[in-house]
Backbone as a ProteinNet text record, in pm:
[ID]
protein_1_A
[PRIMARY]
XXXXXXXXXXXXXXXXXXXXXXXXXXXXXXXXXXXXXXXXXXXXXXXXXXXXXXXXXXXXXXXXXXXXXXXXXXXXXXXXXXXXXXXXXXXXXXXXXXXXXXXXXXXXXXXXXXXX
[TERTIARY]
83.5	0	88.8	63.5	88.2	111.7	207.1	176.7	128.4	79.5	47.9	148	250.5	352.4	459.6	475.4	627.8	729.1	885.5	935.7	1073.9	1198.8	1269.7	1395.7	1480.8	1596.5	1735.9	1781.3	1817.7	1950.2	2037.4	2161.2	2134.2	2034	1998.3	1950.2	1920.5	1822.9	1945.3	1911	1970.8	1851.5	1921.8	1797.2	1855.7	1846.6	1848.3	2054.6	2100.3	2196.5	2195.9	2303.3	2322.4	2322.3	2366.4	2355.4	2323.6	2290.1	2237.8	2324.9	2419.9	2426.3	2327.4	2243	2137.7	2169	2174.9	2219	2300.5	2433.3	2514.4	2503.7	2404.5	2361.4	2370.1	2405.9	2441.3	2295.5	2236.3	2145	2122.7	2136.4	2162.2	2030.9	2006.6	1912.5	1903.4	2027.6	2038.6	1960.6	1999.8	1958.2	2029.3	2075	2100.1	2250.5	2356.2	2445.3	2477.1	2620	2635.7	2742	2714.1	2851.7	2949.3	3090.1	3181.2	3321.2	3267.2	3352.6	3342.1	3150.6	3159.5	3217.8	3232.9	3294.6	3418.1	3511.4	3648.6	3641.1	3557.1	3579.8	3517	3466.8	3448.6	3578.1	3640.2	3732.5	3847.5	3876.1	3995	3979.8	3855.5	3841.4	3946.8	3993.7	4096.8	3997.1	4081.3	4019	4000.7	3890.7	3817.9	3895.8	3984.6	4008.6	3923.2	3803.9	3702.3	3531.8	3478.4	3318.5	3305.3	3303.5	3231.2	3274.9	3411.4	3493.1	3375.3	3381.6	3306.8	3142.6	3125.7	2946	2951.6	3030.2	3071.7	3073	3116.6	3187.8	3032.9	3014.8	2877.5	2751.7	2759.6	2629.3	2658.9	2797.6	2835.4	2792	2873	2824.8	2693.2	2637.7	2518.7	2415.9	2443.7	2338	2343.2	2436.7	2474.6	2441.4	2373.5	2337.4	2290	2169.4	2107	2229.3	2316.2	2366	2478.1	2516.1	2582.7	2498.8	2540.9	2451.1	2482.3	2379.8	2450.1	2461.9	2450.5	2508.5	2516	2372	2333.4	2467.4	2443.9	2559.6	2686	2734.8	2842.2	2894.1	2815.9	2857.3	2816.8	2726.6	2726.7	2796.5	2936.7	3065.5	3040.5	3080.9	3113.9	2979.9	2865.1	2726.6	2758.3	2819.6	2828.9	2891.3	2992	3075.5	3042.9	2918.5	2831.8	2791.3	2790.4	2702.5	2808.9	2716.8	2790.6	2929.1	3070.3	3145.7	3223.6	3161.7	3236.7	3312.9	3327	3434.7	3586.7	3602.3	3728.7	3707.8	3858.7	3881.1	3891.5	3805.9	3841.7	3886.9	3916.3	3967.9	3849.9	3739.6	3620.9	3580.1	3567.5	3589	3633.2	3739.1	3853.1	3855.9	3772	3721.5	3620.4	3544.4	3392.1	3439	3513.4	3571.1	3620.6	3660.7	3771.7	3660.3	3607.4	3492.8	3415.4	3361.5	3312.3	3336.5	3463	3535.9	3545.5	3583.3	3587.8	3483.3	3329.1	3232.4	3204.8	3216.9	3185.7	3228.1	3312.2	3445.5	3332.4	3275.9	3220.1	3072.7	3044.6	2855.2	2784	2675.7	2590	2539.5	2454.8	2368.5	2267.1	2146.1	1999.4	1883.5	1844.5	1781.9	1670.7	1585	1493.3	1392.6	1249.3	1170.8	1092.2	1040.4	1022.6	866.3	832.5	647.2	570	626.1	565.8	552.4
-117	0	124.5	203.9	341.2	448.5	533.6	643.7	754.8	858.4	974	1059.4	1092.1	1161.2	1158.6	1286.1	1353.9	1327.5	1244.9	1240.7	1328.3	1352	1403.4	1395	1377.8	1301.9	1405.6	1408	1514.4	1592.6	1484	1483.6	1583	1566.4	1617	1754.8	1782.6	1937.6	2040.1	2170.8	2340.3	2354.4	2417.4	2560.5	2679	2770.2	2933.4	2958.1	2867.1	2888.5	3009.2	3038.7	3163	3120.3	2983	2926.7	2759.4	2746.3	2561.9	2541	2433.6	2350.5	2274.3	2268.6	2214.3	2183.3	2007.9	2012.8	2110.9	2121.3	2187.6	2326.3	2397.2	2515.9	2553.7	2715.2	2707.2	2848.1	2840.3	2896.7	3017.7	3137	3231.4	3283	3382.1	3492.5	3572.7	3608.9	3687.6	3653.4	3498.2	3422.2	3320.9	3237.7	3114.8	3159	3056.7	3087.3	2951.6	2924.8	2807.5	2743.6	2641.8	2540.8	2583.3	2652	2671.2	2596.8	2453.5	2345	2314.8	2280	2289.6	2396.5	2513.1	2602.1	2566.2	2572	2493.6	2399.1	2320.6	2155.9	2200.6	2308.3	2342.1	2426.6	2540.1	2595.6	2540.3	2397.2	2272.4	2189.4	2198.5	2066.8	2083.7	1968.5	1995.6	2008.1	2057.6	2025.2	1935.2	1866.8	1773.2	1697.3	1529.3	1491	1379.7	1381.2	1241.9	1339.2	1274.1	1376.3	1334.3	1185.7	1157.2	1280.8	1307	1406.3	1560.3	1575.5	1707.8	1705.8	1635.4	1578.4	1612.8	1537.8	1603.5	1673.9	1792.7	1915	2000	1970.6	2065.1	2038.8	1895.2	1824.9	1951.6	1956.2	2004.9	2156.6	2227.3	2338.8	2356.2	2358.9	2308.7	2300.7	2236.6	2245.4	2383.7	2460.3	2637.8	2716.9	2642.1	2778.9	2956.2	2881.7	2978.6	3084.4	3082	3145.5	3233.3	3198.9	3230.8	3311.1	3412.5	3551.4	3510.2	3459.9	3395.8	3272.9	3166.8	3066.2	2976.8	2980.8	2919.7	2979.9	3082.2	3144.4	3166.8	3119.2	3134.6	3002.4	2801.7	2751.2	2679	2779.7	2700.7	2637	2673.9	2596.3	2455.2	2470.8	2253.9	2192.4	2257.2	2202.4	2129.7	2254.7	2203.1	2060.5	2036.9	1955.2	1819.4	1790.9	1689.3	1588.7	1738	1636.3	1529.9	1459.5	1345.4	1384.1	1312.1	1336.8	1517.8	1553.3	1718	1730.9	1626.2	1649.8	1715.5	1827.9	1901.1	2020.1	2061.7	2165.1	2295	2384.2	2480.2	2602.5	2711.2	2790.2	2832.1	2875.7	2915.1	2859	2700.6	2605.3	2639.9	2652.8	2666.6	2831.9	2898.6	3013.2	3033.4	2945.6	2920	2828	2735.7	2659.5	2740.9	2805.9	2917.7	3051.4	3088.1	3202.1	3147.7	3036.3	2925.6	2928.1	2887.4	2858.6	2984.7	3094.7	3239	3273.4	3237.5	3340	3253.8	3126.6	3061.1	3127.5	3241.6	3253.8	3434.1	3435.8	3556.3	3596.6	3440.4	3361.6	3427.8	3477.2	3579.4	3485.9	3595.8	3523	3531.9	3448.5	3496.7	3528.2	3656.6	3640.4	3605.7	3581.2	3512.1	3624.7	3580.5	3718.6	3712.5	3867.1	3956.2	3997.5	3889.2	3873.5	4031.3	4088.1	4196.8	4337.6
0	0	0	-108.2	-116.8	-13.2	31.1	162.9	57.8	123	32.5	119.5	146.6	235.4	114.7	150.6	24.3	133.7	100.3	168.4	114.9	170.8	136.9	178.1	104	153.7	181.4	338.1	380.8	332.8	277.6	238.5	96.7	-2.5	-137.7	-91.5	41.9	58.2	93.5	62.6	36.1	87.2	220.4	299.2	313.9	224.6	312	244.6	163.3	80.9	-25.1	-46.2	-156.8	-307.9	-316	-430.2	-444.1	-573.1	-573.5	-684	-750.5	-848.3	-865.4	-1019.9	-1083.1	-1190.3	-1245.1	-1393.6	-1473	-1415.3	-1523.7	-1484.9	-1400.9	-1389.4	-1251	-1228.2	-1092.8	-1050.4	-990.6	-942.4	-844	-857.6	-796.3	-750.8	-621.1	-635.8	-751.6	-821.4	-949.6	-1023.2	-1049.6	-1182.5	-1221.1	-1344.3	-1356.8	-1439.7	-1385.3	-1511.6	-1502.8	-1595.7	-1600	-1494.3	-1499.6	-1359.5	-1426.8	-1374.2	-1383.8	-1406.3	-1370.9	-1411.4	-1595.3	-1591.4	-1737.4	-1813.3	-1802.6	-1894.4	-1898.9	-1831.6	-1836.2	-1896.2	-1899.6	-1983.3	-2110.6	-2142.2	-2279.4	-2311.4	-2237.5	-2308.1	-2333.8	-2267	-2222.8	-2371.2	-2424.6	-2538.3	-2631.1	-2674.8	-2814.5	-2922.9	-3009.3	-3128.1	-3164.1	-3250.9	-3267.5	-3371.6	-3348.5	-3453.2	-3511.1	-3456.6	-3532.7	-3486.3	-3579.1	-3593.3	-3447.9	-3396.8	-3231.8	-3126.7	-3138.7	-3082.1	-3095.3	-3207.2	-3271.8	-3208.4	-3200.6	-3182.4	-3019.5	-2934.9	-2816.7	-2765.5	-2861.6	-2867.3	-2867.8	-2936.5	-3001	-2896.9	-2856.4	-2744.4	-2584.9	-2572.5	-2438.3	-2464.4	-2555.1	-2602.2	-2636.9	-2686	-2722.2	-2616.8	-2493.4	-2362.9	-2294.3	-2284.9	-2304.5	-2382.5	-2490.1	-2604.9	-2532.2	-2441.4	-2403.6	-2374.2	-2307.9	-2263.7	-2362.7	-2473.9	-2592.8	-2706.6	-2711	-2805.3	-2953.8	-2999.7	-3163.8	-3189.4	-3094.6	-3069.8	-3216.8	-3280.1	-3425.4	-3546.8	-3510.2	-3629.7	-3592.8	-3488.5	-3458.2	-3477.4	-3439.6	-3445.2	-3580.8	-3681.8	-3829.6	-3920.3	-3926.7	-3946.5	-3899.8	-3814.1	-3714.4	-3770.4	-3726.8	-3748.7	-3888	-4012.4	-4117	-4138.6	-4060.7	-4044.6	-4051.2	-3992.6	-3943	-4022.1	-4129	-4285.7	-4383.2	-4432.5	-4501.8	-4526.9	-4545.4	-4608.7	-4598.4	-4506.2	-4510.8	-4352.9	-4289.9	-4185.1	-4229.2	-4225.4	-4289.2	-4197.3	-4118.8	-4077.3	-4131.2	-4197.7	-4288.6	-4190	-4250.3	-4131.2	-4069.8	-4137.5	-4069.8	-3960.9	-3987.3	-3883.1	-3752.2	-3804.5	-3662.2	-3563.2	-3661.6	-3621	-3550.7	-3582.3	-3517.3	-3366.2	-3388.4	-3284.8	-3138.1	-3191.6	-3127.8	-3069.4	-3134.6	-3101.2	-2970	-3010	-2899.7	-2769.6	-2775.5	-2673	-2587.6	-2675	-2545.1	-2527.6	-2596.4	-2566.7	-2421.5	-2385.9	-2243.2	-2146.2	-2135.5	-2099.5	-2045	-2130.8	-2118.7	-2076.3	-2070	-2074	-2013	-1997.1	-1882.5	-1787.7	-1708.2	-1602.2	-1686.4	-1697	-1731.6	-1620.3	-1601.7	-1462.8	-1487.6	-1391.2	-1330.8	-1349.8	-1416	-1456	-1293.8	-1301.6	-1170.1	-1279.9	-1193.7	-1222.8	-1134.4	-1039.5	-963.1	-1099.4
[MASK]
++++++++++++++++++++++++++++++++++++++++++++++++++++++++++++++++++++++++++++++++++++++++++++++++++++++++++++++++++++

């Protein structure tokens, strides 16, 4: 038989903290930016020498968009990359790669809308 009682497990609870880590995301009164580990492990990535590598690349980045001004046109290069037969580093490529990497570096907070 079923309880109808919410239980809560004490080790997982934040009371009355300044900040939370949440999926990748770190949680402010401000507003949301990103975990600070992930940005390092995005600005740390090598360059990509196999598409799985690249796909990686783009999945990690990629869960940050929000936070990257442009993100679609900035990473249209690699995206390109994806498609049949066009895995090739062009310089644009490596430009887009590179742009990437510092805009994390620069990522905002997004605040939290103020319904009053």
């Amino acid at each position: 038989m079923r309880s109808n009682q919410l239980l809560a497990k004490q080790s997982k609870c934040y009371f009355g903290v300044p900040q939370v880590e949440y999926l990748g995301h770190v949680i402010y009164i401000e507003g949301v930016s990103t975990d600070p580990a992930k940005i390092v492990a995005v600005q740390n990535w090598p360059m990509s020498a196999t598409l799985k590598q690249l796909i990686g690349f783009l999945g990690l980045a990629g869960y940050y968009r929000r936070f990257v001004r442009n993100y679609g046109t900035m990473a249209r290069p690699l995206t390109e990359m994806l498609k049949k037969d066009k895995f090739q580093w062009t310089p644009a490529a490596k430009i887009a790669f590179q742009q990437l990497q510092e805009s994390f570096t620069s990522a905002s907070v997004l605040s939290m809308p103020n319904f009053t």
